[in-house]
C-alpha positions in Angstrom: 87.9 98.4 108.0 87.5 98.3 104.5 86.1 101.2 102.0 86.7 102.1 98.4 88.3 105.6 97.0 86.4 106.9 93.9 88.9 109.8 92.5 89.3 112.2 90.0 91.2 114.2 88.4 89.3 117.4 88.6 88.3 119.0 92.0 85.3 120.1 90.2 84.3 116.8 89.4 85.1 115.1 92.8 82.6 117.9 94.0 80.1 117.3 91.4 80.3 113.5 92.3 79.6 113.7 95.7 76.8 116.4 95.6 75.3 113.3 93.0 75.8 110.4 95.4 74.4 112.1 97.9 70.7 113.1 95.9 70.6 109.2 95.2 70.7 108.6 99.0 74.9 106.6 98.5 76.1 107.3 101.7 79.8 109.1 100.8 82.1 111.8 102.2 84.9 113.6 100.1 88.5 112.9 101.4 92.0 113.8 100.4 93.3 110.8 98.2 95.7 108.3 99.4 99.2 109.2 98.6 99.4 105.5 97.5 96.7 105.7 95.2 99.1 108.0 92.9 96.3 109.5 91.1 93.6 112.1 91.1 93.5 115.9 92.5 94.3 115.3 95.8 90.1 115.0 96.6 88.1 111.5 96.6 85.1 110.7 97.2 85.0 107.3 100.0 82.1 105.2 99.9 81.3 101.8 101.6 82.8 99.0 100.2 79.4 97.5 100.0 77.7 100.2 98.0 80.2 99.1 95.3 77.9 98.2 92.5 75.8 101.0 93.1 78.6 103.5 93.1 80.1 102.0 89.1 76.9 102.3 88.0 76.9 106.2 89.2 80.1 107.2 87.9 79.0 105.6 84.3 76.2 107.5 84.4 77.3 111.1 85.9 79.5 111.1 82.8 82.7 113.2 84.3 85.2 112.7 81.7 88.4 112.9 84.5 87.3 109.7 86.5 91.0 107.9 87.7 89.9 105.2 89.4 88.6 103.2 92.3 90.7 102.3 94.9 90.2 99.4 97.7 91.4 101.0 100.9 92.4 98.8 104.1 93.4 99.4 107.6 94.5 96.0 109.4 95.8 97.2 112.7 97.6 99.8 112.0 98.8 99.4 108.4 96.9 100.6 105.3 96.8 99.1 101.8 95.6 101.2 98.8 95.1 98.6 95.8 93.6 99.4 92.3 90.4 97.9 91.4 89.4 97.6 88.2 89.1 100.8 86.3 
């Protein structure tokens, strides 16, 4: 299972994104941020890997200055990987 961290560094603005993602229809849930993502407020917002495009395209235009980064998340049995995409 793979899926993609969008964080923050406001709580606020984790909030605002995901009240945005979800009037566009971007399937999305907030979560507490990987401890190996080393960033954010402690909330994320996970959205399919898939729905990648869509999801840069939203947090250019939703304009929240705190924006961290997005995270590739990974579980492979029972280990997880938390790697930086491009940010």
């Amino acid at each position: 299972m793979e899926y993609v961290i969008v964080a923050y560094r406001s709580r606020t603005h984790t909030v605002r994104f995901h009240e945005y993602l979800d009037r566009v229809g971007i399937p999305n849930e907030i979560v507490n941020t990987p401890k190996e993502a080393g960033v954010g407020c402690g909330l994320s917002v996970k959205v399919p890997f898939a729905k990648l495009n869509l999801v840069k395209r939203a947090v250019a235009f939703s304009n929240l200055n705190s924006f961290a980064g997005f995270f590739l998340v990974k579980h492979i049995a029972k280990k997880k990987t938390v790697r930086a995409l491009f940010n």
